[in-house]
C-alpha positions in Angstrom: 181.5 -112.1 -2.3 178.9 -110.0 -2.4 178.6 -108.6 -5.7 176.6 -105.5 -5.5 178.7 -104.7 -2.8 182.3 -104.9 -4.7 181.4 -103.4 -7.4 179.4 -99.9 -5.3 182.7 -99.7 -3.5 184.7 -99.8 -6.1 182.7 -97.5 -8.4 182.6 -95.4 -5.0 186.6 -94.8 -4.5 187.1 -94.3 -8.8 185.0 -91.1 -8.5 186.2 -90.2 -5.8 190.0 -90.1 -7.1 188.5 -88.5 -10.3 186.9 -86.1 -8.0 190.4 -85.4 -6.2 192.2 -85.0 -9.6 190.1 -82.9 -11.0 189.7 -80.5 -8.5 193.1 -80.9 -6.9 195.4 -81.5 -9.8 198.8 -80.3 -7.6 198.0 -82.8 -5.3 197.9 -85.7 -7.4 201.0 -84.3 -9.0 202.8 -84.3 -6.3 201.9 -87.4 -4.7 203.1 -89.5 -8.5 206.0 -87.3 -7.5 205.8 -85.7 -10.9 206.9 -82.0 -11.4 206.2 -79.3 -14.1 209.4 -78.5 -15.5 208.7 -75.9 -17.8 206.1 -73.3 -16.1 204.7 -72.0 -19.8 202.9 -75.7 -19.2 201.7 -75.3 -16.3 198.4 -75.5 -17.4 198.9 -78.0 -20.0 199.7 -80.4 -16.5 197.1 -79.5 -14.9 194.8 -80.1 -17.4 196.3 -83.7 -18.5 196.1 -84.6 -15.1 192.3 -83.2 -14.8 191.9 -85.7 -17.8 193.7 -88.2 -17.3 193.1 -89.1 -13.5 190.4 -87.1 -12.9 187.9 -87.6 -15.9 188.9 -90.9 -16.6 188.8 -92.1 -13.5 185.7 -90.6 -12.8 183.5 -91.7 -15.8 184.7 -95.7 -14.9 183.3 -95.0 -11.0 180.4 -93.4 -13.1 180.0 -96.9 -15.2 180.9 -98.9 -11.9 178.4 -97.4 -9.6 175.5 -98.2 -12.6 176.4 -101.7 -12.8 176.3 -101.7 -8.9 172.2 -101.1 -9.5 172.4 -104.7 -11.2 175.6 -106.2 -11.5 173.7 -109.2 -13.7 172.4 -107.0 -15.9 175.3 -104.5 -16.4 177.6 -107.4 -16.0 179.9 -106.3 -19.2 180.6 -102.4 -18.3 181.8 -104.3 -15.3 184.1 -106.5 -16.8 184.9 -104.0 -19.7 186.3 -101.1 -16.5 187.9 -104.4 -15.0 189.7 -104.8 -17.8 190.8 -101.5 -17.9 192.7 -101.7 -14.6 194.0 -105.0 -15.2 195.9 -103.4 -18.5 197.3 -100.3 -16.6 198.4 -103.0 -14.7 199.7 -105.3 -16.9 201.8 -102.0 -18.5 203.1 -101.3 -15.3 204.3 -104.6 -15.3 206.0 -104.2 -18.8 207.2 -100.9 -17.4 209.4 -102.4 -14.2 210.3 -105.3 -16.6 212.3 -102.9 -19.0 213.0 -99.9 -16.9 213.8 -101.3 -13.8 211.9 -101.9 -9.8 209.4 -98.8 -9.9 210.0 -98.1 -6.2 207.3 -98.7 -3.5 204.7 -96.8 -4.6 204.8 -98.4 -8.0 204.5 -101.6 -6.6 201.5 -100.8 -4.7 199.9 -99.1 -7.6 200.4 -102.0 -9.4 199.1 -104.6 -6.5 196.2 -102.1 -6.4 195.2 -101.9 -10.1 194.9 -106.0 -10.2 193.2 -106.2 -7.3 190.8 -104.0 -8.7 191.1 -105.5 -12.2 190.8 -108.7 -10.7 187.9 -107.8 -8.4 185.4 -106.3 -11.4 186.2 -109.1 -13.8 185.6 -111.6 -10.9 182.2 -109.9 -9.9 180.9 -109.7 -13.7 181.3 -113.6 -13.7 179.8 -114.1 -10.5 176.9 -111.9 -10.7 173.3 -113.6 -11.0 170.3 -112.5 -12.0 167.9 -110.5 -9.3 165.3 -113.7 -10.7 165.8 -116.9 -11.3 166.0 -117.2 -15.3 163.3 -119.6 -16.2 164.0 -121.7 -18.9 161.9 -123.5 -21.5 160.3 -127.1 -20.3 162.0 -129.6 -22.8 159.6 -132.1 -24.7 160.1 -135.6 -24.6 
């Protein structure tokens, strides 16, 4: 696995769904299939969907992409954003378990946010140092 790698690509498509939801909020919307119901929050949606996918998502591909620049050194923000993705999945888990099969597109989110998850935490344990850390000659 190449480290740098992962976690770039990664960083890479976060922002760019936080790009998408903040600048196309309907789109995302309507792709989660969710609908505004009352149109006096209308804006209200858009905005907790500019937030909530499109900020959040952006400032972990933010984080990401820095760590990318050395993975060894930045090795916590990338397990801390892993983390993050593991427990969205892990509550879409809960969610199926007491409200029933989330359809097809919430099993894919869900097979998608621990392959992430698992990715980041996986690439903060694997990164190594861009030198060799010396260590101290022991005395006899």
């Amino acid at each position: 696995m190449n480290v740098r790698l992962t976690v770039a690509s990664l960083g890479a498509i976060m922002l760019a769904f936080g790009f998408v939801a903040i600048l196309r909020p309907l789109l995302v919307l309507g792709m989660l299939g969710f609908v505004v119901v009352d149109a006096s929050h209308t804006a209200f949606c858009l905005g907790e969907t500019r937030a909530t996918y499109g900020g959040i998502f952006a400032a972990m591909g933010v984080v990401t992409l820095w760590a990318a620049l050395d993975p060894y050194r930045y090795r916590d923000r990338t397990m801390a954003v892993g983390l993050l993705w593991l427990g969205a999945c892990a509550a879409r888990l809960f969610g199926a378990s007491v409200d029933g099969s989330p359809g097809p597109l919430g099993w894919v989110s869900a097979g998608f946010e621990g392959t992430v998850g698992l990715l980041l935490t996986a690439a903060s344990w694997l990164a190594a140092p861009k030198e060799p850390v010396q260590t101290a000659p022991t005395q006899a």
